[in-house]
C-alpha positions as CSV (number, residue, x, y, z in Angstrom):
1,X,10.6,-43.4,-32.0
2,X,11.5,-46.7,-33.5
3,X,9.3,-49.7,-33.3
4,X,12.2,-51.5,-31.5
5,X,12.9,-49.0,-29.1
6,X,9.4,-48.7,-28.3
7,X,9.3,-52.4,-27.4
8,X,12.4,-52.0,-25.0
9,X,10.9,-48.9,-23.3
10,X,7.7,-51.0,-23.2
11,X,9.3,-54.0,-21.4
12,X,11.2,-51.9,-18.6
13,X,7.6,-49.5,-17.9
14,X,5.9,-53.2,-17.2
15,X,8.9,-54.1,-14.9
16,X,8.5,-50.8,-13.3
17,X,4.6,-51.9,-12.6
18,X,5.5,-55.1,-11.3
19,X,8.2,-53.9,-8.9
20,X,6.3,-50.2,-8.0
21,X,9.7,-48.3,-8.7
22,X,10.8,-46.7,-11.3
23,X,14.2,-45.9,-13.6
24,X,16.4,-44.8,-10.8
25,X,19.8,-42.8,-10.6
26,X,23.0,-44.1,-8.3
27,X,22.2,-41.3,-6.0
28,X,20.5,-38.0,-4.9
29,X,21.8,-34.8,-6.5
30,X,21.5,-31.6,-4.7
31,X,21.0,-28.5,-7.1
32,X,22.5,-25.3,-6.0
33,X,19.5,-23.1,-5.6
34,X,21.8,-20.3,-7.4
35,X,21.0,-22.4,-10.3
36,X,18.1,-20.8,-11.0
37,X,18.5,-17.1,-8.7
38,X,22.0,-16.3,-10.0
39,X,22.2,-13.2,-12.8
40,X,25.7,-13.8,-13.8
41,X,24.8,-17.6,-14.1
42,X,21.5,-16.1,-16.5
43,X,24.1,-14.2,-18.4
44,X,26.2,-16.6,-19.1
45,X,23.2,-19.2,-19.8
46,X,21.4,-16.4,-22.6
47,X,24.9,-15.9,-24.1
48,X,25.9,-19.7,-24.4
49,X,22.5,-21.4,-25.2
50,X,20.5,-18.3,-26.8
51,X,22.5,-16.2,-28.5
52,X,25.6,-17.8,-29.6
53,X,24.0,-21.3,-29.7
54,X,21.8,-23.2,-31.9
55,X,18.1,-24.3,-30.4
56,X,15.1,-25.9,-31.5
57,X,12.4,-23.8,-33.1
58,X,9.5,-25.9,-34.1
59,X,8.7,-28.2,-36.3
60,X,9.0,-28.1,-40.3
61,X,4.7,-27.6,-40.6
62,X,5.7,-24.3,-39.1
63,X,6.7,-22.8,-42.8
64,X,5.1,-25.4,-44.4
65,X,5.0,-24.2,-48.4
66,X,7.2,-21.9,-50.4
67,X,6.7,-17.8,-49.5
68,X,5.8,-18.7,-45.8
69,X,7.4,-16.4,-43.4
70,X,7.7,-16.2,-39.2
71,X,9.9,-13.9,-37.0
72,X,11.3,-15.4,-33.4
73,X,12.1,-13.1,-30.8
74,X,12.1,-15.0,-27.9
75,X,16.4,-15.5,-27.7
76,X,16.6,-11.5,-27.1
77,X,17.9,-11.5,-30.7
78,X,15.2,-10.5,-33.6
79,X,15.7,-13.2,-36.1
80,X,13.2,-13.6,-39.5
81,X,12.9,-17.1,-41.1
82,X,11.2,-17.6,-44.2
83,X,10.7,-20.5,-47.1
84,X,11.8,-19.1,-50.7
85,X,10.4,-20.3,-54.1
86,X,12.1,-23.1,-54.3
87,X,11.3,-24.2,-50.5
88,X,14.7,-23.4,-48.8
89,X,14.4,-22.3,-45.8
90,X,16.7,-19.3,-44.6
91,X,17.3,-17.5,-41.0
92,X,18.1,-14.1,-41.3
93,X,18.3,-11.4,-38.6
94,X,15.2,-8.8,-39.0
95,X,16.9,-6.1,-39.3
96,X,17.4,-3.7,-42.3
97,X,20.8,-3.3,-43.5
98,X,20.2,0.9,-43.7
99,X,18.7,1.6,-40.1
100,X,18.4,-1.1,-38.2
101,X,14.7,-1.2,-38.9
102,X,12.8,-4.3,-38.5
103,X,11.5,-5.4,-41.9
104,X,8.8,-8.1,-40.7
105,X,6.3,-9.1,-37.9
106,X,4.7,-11.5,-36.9
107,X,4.3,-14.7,-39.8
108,X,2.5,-14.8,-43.2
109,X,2.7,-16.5,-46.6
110,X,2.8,-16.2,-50.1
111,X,4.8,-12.4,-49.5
112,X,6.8,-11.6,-52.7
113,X,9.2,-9.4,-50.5
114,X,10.1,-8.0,-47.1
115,X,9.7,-3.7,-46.9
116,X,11.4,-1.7,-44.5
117,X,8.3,0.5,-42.7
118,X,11.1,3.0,-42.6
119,X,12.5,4.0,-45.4
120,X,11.3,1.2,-48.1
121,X,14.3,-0.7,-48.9
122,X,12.9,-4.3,-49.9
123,X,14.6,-7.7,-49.7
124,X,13.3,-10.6,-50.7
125,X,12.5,-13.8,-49.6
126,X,16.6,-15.0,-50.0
127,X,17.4,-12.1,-48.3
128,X,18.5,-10.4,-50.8
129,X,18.4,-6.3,-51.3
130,X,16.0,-6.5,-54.3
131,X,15.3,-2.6,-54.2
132,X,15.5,1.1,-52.2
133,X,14.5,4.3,-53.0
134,X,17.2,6.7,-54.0
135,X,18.8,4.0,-55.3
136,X,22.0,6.2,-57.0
137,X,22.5,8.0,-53.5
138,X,23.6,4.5,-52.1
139,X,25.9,3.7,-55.4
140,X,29.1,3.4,-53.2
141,X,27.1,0.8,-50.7
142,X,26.5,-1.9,-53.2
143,X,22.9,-4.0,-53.1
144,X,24.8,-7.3,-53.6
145,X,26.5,-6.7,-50.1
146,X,23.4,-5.0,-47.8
147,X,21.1,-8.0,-48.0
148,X,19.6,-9.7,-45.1
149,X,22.3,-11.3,-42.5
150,X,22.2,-14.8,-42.9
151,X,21.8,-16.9,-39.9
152,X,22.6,-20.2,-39.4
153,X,19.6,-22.7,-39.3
154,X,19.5,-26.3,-40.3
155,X,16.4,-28.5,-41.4
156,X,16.0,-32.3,-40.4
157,X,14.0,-34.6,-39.2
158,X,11.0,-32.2,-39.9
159,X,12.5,-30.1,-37.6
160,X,14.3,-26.6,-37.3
161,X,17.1,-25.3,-35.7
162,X,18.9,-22.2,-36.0
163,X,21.3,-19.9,-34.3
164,X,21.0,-16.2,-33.8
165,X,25.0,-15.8,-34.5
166,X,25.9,-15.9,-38.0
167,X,29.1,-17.0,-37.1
168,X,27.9,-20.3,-35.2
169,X,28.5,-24.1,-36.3
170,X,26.4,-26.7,-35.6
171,X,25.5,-29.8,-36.7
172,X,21.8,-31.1,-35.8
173,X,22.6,-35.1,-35.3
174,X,26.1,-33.9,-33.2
175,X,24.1,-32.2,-30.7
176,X,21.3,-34.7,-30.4
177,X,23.7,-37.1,-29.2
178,X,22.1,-40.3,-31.1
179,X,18.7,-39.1,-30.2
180,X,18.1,-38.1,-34.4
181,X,16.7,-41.4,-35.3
182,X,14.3,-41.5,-32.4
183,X,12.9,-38.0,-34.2
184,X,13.2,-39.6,-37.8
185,X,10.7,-42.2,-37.2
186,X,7.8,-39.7,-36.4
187,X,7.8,-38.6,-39.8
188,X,7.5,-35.1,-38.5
189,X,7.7,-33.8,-42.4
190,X,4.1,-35.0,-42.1
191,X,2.8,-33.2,-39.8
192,X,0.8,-30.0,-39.5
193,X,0.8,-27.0,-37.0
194,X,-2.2,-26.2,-35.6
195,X,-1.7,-23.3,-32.8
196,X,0.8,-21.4,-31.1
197,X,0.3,-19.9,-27.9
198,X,2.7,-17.4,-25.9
199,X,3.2,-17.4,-22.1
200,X,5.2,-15.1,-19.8
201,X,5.8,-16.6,-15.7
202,X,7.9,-15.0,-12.9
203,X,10.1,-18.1,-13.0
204,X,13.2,-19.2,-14.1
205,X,13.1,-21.0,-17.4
206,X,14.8,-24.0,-16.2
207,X,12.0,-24.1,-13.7
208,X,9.9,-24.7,-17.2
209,X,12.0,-27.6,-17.9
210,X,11.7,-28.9,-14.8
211,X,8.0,-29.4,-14.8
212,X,8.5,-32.5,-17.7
213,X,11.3,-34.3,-16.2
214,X,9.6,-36.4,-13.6
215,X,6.2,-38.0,-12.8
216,X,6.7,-38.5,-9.1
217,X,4.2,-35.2,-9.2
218,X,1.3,-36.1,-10.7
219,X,-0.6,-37.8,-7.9
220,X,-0.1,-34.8,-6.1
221,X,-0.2,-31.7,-8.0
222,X,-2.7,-33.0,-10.5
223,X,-5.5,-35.4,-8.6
224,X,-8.2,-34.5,-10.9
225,X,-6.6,-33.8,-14.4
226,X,-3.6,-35.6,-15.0
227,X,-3.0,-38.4,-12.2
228,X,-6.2,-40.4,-13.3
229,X,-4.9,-41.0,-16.7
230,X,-1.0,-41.8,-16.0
231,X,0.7,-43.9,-13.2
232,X,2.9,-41.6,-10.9
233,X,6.5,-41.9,-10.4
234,X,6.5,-44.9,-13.0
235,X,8.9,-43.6,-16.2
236,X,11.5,-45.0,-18.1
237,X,15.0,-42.5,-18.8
238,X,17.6,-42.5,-20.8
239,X,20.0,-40.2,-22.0
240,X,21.4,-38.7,-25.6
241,X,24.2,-36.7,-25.0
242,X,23.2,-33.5,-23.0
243,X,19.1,-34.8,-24.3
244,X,16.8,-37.2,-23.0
245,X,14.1,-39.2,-23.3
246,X,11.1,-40.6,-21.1
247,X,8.2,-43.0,-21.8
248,X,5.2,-42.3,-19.0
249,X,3.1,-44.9,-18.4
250,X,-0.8,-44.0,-18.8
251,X,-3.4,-46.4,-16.5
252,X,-4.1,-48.6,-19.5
253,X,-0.6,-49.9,-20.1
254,X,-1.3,-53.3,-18.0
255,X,-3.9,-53.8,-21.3
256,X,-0.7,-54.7,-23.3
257,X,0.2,-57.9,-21.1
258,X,-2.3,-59.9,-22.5
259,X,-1.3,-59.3,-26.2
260,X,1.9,-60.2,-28.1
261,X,4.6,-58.0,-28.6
262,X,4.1,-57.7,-32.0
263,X,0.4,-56.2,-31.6
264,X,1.6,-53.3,-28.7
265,X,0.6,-50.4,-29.3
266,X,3.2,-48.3,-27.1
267,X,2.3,-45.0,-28.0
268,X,-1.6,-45.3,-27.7
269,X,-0.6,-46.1,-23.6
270,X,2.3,-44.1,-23.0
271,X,3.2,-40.2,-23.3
272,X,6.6,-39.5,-24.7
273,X,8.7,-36.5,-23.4
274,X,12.0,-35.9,-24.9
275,X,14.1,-32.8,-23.6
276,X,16.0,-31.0,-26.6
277,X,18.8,-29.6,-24.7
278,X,19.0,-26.5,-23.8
279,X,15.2,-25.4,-23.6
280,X,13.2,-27.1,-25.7
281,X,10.4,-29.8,-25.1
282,X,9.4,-32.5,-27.0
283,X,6.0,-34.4,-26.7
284,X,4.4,-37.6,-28.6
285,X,0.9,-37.9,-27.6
286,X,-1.4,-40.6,-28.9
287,X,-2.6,-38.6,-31.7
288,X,-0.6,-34.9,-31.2
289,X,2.8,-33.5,-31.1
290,X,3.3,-30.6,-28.6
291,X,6.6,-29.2,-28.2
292,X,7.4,-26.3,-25.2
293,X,10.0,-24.3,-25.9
294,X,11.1,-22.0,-22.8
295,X,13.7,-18.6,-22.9
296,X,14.9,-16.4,-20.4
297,X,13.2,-13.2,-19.7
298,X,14.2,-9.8,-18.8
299,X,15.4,-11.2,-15.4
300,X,16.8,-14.0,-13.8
301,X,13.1,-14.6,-12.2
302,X,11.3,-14.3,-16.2
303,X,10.9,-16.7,-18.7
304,X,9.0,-16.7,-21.7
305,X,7.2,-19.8,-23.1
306,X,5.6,-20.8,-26.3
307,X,3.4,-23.9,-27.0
308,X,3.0,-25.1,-30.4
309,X,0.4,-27.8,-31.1
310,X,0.8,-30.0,-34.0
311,X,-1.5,-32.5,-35.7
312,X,-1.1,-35.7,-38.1
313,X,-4.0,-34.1,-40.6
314,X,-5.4,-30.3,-41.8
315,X,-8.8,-29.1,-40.0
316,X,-10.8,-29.6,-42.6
317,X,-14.6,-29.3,-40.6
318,X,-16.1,-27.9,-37.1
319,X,-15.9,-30.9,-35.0
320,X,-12.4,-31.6,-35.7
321,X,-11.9,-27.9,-34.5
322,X,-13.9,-28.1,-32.0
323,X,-11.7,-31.1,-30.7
324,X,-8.0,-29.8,-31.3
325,X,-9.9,-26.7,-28.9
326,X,-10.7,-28.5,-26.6
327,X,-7.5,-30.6,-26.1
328,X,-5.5,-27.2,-26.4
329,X,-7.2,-25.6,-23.7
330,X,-7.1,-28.6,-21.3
331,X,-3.8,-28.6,-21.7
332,X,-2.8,-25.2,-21.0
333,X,-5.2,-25.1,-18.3
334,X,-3.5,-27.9,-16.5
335,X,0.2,-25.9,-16.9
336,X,-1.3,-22.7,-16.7
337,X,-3.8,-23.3,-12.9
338,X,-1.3,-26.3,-11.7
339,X,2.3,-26.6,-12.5
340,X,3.5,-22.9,-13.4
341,X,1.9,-21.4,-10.1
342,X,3.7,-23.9,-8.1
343,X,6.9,-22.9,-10.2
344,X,5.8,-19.3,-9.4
345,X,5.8,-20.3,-5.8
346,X,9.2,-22.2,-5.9
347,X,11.5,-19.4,-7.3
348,X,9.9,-16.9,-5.0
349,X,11.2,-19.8,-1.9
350,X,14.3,-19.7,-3.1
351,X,15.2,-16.2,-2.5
352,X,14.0,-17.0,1.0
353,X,16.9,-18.4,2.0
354,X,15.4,-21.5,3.6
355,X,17.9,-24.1,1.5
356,X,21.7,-23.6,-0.3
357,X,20.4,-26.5,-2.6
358,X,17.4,-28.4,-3.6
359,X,17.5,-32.1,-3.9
360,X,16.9,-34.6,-6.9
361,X,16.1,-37.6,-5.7
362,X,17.5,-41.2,-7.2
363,X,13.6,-41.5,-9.0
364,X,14.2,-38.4,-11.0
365,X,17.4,-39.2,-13.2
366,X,15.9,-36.9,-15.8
367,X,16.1,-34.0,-13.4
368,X,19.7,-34.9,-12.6
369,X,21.1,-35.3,-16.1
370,X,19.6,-32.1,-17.1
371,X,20.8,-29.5,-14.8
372,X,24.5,-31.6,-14.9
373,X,24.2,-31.4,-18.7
374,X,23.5,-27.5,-17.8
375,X,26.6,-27.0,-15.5
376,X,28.6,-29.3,-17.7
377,X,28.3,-26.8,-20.8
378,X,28.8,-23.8,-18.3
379,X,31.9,-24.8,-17.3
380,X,33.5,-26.8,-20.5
């Protein structure tokens, strides 16, 4: 986030303080609970956003040096990304060009090629069919056309997007809607990835979304682990496109009123939370990136969720371990004990029939502009 952005956001969270309110919409929005119950509205949602769109995968530190490799299965579609020789990265979907076999799992680095468990053929880390046994019975089915299927995926900002149809278009700074140099200035190439950790919850994923686009809830839902450290219902909003961004406010923000502009130190007293439409979040905290990155499951009622942790230097002894743990675990503890059971509870009430629609209220814009950003791209 740029310094003079900070400063803005910085101004209106103070304001915010002064006045006890917060960044407000014109009105309430009610929600159509069949936004998150529907299955043809999932279908359409997995085909649209997850497998003929682009998303968010990570950051760079993810395939940080030439030879690393990960597969993603999360969009329903097996896709394999990997770093060659020269450090360009390539999406490919993970699927051998003779039977449909998958030719990786999991992530690794420094691999010369990828085998087929089936049958041997081997492609390398370009995706190209580098050899197969038998190799004259397959003479009229030429190596220079059976390689890997190249998939879309675009690098920037020490990011990574990509999209599981090799036919897609995209281009990263279109669909961030302004929001690229806010990313730039974190000099994400930087960075370093830590841990990744996988949850499944009988909710809808946009229910995982959800959980990050207001703090009216913390006071509440989190009395001992979250409220004491960050004002409720005090945020700033604005909007990129069909993205977002929000600046929370932690307890010692008021500390920056009796020190010059020039000398804030924004992100040391806020948490930043940036939505990376459709599914992915964003977080800048003090010293840690997170990002949450949330897919449909099998049903309507599913999703599937992985956290990735990332830090501005390498583990290099026990007690920095020991404290990257430690933060890890409060974190997913808070998610995992607090905000996903509620979710849990929420999409089990809807099915209850006890509301048509649920209602956004004018403190939770966030909320508002992502599920019309949502309905917008259903219906353009």
């Amino acid at each position: 986030m740029r310094r003079q952005d900070q400063i803005v956001e910085a101004r209106k969270l103070l304001g915010y303080l002064d006045k006890r309110t917060t960044a407000l919409a014109e009105s309430v929005y009610r929600n159509p609970v069949s936004d998150y119950t529907c299955p043809q509205q999932a279908e359409r949602e997995r085909e649209l956003f997850f497998r003929k769109g682009a998303f968010n995968v990570g950051l760079s530190a993810l395939l940080p040096n030439p030879g690393d490799w990960m597969t993603h299965d999360y969009s329903g579609v097996p896709i394999l990304l990997s770093r060659d020789r020269e450090g360009r990265l390539g999406a490919f979907h993970n699927v051998c060009r003779h039977r449909g076999a998958r030719v990786a799992n999991g992530s690794g680095s420094g691999e010369k090629d990828f085998r087929c468990p089936y049958h041997g053929w081997c492609y390398g880390l370009d995706g190209a069919l580098i050899a197969r046994p038998d190799e004259p019975s397959f003479a009229a089915a030429p190596r220079e056309t059976h390689g890997l299927r190249p998939l879309p995926v675009v690098e920037k900002h020490g990011m990574i997007w990509v999209s599981p149809d090799p036919d897609a278009k995209f281009d990263v700074d279109e669909m961030l809607g302004g929001m690229g140099g806010d990313l730039a200035a974190y000099g994400l190439e930087t960075w370093h990835h830590y841990e990744t950790r996988v949850l499944r919850r009988k909710m809808n994923w946009k229910l995982g979304v959800d959980t990050f686009g207001e703090t009216y809830h913390l006071q509440h839902l989190h009395p001992e682990t979250v409220d004491p450290l960050f004002y409720s219902n005090r945020c700033t909003f604005d909007a990129f496109g069909p993205n977002h961004r929000m600046l929370a406010a932690r307890k010692t923000f008021d500390a920056l009123r009796s020190q010059p502009e020039h000398e804030w130190d924004v992100f040391d007293n806020t948490v930043v939370i940036c939505v990376l439409f459709p599914n992915t979040v964003f977080t800048y905290q003090r010293d840690h990136v997170e990002t949450w990155h949330f897919f449909p499951g099998d049903t309507v009622d599913e999703t599937v969720i992985y956290v990735s942790l990332y830090i501005p230097a390498p583990v290099d002894n026990p007690k920095s371990k020991e404290h990257w743990d430690r933060n890890f675990n409060l974190l997913m503890a808070t998610v995992e004990m607090e905000d996903f059971p509620t979710c849990e509870g929420m999409q089990i009430g809807f099915r209850s029939g006890a509301q048509d629609a649920i209602t956004f209220g004018r403190n939770e814009p966030a909320l508002q502009h992502f599920h019309k950003s949502i309905t917008a791209a259903l219906t353009a």
